[in-house]
Structures are given as C-alpha cells and as structure tokens.
NUGU-645110 format. One line per 2 residues: their letters; for each residue x, y, z of N, C-alpha, C, O. Coordinates in Angstrom, 2 decimals. Atoms other than C-alpha are relative to their C-alpha. Layout:
N
a	X:Y:Z:X:Y:Z:X:Y:Z:X:Y:Z ~ ...
This chain:
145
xx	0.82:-1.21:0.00:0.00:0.00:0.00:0.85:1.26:0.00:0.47:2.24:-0.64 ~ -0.74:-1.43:-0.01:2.74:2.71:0.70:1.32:-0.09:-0.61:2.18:0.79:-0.59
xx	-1.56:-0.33:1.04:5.68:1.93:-1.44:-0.66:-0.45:-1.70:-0.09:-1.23:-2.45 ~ 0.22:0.40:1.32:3.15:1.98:-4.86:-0.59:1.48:-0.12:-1.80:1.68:-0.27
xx	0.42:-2.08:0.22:3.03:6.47:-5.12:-0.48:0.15:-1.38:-1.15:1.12:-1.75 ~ 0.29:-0.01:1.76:2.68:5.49:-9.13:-1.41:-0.78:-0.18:-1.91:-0.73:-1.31
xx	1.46:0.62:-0.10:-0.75:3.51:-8.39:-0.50:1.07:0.88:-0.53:2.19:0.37 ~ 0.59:-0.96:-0.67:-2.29:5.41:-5.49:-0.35:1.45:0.35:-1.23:1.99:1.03
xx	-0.24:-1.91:-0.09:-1.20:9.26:-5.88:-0.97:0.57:-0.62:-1.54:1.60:-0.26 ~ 1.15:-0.50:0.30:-3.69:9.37:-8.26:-1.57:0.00:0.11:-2.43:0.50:-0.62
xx	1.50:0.86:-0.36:-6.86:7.78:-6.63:-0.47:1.42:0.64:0.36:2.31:0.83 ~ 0.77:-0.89:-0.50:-9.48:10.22:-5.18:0.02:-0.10:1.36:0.22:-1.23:1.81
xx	-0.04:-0.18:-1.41:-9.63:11.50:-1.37:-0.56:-1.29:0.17:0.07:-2.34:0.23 ~ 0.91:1.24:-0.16:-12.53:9.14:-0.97:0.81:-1.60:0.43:0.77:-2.25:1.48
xx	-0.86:1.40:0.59:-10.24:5.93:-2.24:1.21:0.06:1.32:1.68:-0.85:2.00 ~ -1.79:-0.39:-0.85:-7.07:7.38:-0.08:-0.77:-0.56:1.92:-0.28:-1.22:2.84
xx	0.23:0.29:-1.36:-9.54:7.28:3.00:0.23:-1.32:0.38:0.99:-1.76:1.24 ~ -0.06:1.33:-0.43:-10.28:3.86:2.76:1.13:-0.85:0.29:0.79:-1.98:0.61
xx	-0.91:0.33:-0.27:-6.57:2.95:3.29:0.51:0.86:1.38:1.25:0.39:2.25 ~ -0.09:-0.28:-1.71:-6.47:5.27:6.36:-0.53:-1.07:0.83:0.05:-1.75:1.69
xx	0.73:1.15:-1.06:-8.97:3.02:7.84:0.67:-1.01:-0.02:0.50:-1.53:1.07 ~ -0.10:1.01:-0.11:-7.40:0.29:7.22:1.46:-0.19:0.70:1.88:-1.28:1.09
xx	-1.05:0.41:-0.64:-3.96:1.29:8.68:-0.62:0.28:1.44:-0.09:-0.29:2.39 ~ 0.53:-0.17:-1.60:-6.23:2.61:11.97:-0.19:-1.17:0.47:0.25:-1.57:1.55
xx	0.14:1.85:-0.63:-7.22:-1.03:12.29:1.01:-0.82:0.27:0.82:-1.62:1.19 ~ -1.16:0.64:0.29:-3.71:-2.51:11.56:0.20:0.66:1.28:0.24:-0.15:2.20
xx	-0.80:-0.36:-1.42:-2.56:-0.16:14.66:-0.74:-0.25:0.48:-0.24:-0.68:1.52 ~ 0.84:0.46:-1.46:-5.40:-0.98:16.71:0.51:-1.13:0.30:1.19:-1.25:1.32
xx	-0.57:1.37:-0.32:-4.58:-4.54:16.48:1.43:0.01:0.66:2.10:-0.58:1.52 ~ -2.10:0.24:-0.48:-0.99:-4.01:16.92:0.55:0.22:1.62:1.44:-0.34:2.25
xx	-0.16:-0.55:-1.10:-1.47:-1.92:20.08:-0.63:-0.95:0.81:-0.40:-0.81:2.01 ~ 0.42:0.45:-0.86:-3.51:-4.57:21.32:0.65:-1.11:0.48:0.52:-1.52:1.63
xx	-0.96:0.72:-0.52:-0.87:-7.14:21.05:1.52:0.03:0.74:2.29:-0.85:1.10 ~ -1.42:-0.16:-0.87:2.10:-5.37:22.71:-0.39:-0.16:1.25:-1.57:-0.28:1.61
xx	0.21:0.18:-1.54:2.55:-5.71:26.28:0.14:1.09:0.62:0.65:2.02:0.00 ~ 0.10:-1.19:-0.75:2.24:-3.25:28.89:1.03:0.60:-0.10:0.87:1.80:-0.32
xx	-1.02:-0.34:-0.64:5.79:-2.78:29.54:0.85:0.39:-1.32:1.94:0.95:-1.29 ~ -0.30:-0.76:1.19:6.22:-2.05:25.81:-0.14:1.11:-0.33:-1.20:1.67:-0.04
xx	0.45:-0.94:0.19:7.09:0.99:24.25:-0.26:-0.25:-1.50:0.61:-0.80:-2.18 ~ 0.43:-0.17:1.78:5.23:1.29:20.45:0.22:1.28:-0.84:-0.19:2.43:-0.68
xx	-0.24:-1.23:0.77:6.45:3.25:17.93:-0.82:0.28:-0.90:-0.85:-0.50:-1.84 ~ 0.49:-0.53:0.97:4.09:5.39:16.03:0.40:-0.63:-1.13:1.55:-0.99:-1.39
xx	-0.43:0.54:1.20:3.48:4.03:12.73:-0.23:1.44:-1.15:-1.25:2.09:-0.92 ~ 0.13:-1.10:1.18:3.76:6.91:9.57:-1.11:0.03:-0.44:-1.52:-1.08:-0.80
xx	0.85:0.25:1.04:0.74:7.97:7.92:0.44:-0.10:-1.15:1.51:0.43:-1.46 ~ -0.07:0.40:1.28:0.36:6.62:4.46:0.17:1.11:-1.04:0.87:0.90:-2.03
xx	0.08:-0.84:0.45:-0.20:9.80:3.19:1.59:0.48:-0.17:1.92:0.82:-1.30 ~ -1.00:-0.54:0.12:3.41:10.87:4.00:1.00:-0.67:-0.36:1.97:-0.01:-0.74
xx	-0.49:0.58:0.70:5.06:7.65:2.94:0.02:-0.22:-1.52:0.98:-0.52:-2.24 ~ 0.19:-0.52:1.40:3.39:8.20:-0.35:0.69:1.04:-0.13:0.99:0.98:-1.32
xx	-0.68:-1.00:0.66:5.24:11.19:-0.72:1.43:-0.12:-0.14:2.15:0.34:-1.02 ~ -1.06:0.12:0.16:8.16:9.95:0.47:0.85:-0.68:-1.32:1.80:-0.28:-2.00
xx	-0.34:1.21:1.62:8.52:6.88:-2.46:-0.28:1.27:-0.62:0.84:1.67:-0.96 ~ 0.52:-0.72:1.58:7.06:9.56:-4.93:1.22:0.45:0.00:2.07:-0.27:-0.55
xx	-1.02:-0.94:-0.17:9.78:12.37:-4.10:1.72:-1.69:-0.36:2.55:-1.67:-1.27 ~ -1.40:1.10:0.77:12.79:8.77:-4.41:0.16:0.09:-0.66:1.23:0.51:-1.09
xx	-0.21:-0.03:1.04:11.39:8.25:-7.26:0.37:0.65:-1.21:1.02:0.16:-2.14 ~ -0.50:-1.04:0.43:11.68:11.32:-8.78:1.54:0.22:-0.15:2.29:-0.16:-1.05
xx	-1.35:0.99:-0.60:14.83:11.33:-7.13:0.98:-0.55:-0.86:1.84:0.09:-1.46 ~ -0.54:0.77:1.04:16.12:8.42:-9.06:-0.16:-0.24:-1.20:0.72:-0.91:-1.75
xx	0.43:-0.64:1.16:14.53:9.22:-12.09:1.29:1.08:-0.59:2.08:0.83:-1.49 ~ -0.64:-1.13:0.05:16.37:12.66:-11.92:1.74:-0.49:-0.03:2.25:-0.59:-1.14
xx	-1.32:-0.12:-0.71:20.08:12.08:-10.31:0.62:-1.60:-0.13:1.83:-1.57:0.10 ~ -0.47:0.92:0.46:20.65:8.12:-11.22:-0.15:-0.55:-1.18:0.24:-1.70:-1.42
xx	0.60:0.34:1.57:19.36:7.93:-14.77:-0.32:-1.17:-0.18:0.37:-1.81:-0.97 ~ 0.19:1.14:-0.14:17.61:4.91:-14.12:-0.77:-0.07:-1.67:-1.71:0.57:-2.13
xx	1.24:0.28:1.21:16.48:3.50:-17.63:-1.19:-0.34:-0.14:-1.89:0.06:-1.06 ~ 1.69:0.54:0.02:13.25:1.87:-16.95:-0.57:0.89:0.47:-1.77:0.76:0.24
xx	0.99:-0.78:-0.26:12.04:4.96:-15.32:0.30:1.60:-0.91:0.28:2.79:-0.60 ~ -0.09:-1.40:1.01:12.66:7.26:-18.33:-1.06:0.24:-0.45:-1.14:1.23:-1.18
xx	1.41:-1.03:0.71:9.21:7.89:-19.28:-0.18:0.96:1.14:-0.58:2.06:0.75 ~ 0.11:-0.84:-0.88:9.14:9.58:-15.79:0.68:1.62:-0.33:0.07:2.66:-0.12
xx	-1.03:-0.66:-0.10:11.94:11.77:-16.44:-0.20:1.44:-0.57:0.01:1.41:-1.78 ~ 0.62:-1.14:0.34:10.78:15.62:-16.92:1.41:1.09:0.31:2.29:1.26:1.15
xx	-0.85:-0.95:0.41:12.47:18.32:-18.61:0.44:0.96:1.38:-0.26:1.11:2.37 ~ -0.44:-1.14:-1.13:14.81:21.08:-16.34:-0.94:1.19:-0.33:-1.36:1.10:-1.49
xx	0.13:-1.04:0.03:13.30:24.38:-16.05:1.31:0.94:-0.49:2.51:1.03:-0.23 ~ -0.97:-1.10:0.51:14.55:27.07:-17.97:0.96:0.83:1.03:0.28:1.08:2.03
xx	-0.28:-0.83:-0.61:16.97:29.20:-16.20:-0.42:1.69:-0.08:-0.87:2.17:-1.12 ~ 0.67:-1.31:0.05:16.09:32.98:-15.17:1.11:0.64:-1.18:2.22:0.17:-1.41
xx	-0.91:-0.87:0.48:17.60:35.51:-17.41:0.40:0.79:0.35:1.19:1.44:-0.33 ~ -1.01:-1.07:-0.38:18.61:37.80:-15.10:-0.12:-0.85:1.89:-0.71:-1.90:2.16
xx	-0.30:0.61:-1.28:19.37:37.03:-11.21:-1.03:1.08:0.83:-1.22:2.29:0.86 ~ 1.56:0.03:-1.23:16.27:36.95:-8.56:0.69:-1.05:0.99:1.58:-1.87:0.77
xx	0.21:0.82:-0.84:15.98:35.38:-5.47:-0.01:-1.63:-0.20:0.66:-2.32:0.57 ~ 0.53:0.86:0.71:14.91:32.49:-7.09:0.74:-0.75:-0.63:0.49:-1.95:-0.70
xx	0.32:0.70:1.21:16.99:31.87:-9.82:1.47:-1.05:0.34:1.90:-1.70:-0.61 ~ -0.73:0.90:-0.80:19.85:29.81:-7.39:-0.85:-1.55:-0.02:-0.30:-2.65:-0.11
xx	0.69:1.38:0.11:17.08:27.10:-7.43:-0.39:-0.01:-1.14:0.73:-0.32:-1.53 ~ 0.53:-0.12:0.81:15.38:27.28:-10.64:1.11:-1.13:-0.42:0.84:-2.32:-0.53
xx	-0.66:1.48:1.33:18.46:25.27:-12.60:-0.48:-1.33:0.67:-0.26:-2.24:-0.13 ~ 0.36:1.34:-0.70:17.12:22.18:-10.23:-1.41:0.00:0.06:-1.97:-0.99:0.54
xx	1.72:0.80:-0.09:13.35:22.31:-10.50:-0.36:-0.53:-1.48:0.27:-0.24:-2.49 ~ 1.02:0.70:1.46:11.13:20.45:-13.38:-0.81:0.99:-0.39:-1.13:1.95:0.31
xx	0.96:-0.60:0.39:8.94:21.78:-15.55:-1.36:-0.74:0.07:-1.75:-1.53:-0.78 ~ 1.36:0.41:-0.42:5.65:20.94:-14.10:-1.06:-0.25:-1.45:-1.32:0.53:-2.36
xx	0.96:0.60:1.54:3.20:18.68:-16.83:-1.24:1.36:0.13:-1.33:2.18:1.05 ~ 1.16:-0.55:0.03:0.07:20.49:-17.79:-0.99:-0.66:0.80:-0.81:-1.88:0.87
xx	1.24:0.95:-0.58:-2.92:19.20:-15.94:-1.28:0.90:-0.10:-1.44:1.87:0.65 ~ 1.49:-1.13:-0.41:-6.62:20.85:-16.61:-0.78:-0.48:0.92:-1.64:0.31:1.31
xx	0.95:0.47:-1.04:-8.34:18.59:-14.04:0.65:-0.36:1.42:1.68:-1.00:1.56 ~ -0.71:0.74:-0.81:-7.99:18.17:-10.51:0.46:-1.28:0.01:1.63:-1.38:0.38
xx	-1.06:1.13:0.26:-7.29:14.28:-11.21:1.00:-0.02:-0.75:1.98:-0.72:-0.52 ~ -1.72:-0.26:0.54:-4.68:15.26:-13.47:0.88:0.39:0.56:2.00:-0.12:0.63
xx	-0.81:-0.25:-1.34:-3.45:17.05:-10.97:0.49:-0.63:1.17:1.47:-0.21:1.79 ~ -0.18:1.40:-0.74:-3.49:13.94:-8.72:0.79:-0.52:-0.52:1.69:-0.79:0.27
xx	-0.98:1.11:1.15:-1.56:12.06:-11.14:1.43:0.15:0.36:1.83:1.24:0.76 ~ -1.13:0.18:-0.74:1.85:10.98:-10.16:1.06:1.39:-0.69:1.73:1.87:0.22
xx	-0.83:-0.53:0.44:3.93:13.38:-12.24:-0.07:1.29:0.18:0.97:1.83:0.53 ~ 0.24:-1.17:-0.29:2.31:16.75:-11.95:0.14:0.07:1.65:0.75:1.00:2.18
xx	-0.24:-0.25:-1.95:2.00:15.89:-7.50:1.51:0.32:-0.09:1.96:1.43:0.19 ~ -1.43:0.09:-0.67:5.67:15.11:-7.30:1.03:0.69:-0.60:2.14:0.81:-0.08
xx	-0.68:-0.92:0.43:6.92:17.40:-9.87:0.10:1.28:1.05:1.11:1.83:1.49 ~ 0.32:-1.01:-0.53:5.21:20.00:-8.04:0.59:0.03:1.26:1.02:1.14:1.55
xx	-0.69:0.23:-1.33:6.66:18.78:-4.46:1.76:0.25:-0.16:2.68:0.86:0.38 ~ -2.21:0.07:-0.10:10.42:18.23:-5.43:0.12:1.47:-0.20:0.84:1.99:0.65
xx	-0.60:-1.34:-0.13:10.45:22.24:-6.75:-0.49:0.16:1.55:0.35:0.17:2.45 ~ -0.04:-0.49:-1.34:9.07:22.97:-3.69:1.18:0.12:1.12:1.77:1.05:1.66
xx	-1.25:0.40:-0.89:11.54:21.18:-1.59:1.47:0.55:-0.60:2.44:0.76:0.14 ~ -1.71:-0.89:0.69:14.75:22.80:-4.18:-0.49:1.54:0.49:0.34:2.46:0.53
xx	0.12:-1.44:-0.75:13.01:25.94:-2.65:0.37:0.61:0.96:0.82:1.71:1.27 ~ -0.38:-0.47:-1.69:13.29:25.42:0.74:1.07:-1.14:0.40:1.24:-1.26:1.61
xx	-1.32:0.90:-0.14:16.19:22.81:0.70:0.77:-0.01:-0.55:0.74:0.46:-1.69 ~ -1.40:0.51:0.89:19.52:21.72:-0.16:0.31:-1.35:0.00:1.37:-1.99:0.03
xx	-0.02:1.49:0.03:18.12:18.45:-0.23:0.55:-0.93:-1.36:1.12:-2.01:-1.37 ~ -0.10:0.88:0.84:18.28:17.69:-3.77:1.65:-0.11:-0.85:2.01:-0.53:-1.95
xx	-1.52:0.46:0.51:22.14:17.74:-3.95:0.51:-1.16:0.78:1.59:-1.74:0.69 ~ -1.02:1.58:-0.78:22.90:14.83:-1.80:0.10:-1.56:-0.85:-0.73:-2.15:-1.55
xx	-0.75:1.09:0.66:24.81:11.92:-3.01:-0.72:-1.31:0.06:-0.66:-2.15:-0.84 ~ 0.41:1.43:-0.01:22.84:9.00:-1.56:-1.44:0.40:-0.04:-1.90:1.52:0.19
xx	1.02:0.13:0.02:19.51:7.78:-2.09:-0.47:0.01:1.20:-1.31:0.90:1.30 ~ 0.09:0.11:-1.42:19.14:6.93:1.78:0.47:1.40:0.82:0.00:1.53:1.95
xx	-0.26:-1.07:-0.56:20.44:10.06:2.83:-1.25:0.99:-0.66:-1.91:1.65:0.14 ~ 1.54:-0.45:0.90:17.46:11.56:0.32:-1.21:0.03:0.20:-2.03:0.94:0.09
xx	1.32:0.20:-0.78:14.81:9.69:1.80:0.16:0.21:1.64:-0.80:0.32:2.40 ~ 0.45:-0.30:-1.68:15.72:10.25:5.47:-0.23:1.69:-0.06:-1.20:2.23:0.46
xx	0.23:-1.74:0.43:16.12:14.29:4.39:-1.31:0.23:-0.22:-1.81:1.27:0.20 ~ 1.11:-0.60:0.63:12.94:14.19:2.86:-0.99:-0.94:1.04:-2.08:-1.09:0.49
xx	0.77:0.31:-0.66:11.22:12.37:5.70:-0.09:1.15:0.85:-1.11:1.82:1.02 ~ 0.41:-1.49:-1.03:11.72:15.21:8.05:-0.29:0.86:-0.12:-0.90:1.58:0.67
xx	0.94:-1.18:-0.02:11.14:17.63:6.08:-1.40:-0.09:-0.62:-2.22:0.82:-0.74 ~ 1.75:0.03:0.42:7.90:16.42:4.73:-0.93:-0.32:1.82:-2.15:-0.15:1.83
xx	0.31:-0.68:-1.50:7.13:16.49:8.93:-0.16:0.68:0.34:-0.89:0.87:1.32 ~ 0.37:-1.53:-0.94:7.54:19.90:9.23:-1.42:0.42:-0.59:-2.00:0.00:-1.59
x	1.15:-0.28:0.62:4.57:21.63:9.04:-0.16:1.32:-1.31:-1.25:1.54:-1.84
C-alpha cells in the first residue's frame, strides 16, 4: 500500500480514505498485542510515505538515470535571465506537466513534480549523493509543518 506512489497518488480522497482506515485497524490490532511494559512506535501515515517513495522516485529518475524509469523523467526548467531570489534554485526544478483537471493534478507526475520544486526551494536536499540520505532528508522535512 505505501511503497506503490505510481498507483495510489492518483486515486481520489474518498479511495485514499479507505486505506487510512485500514492502517487505523492494523494499529489498533498491533497496540492490542504489545505488552504493557512495551514501548510502540508510532506508525507513519500513508499519506506521508506516499510522498516519500514519490519524491525517491523522482529522485532516481532525476540524479541516477535509471532507464526503466525514463518515461518519468521531466524536462529542467529554464533558467532565469537575469538574477532573482529564485533563480539559485530554478536550474534544479522540473517543468511541471500540464494538468486541466484536478485528477490530473493527482496524477503521479504533476503531485511530485510539483513537491520536489518545492523542496529545491526550501532545501539543499536535492544535492545529496545518496539515495538513503534523500529519503531520510525528505522524511523530516515532509514532517515539518
């Protein structure tokens, strides 16, 4: 359920709920089999593990030139022509697909396009060397609020 961001990213709220419920149940159960003297670690919502795989994939798409995920693989953004605030990140974001519908907008390529500039906005996440260093970066900061 949370390492498939290329199936689920694009399903409707509705659809997304019904996998909340079903991890609320999974922790109910879980909590009911530890023992007192256990401590349980919070499990992630799904919601934010989906972002995490999406943002990898991207990710590895982008920075390991994986061949099988070259249909993913979306053009750089132009650079600015003159120097803004801005235009320090710009050589590292995508050019975001078109989408006229909110489910297009759901759709794996326009969400996670749209997330990774974000994150080259407010990070210096997307220069790091490892994949694992990538996804723990981008777990915390998809935490903050």
């Amino acid at each position: 359920m949370d390492y498939a961001p290329l199936t689920w990213s694009s399903c409707p709220p509705s659809y997304l709920s019904l996998l909340e419920k079903v991890q609320a149940r999974a922790q109910r159960l879980i909590r009911l089999k530890v023992l007192p003297d256990q401590l349980l670690c919070p499990l992630q919502p799904l919601q934010q593990r989906r972002g995490v795989a999406g943002l990898c994939v991207v990710y590895t798409t982008h920075k390991q030139h994986v061949p099988y995920l070259a249909a993913l693989r979306q053009p750089r953004a132009r650079p600015h022509g003159h120097t803004t605030r801005a235009a320090a990140s710009r050589d590292h974001q995508l050019i975001v697909p078109f989408a006229r519908t909110e489910t297009s907008l759901r759709s794996f390529l326009p969400r996670y396009t749209i997330m990774l500039n974000r994150m080259v906005q407010q990070t210096q996440l997307h220069s790091t060397s490892s994949l694992q260093t990538f996804k723990s970066a981008v777990n915390a900061w998809i935490k903050q609020p």
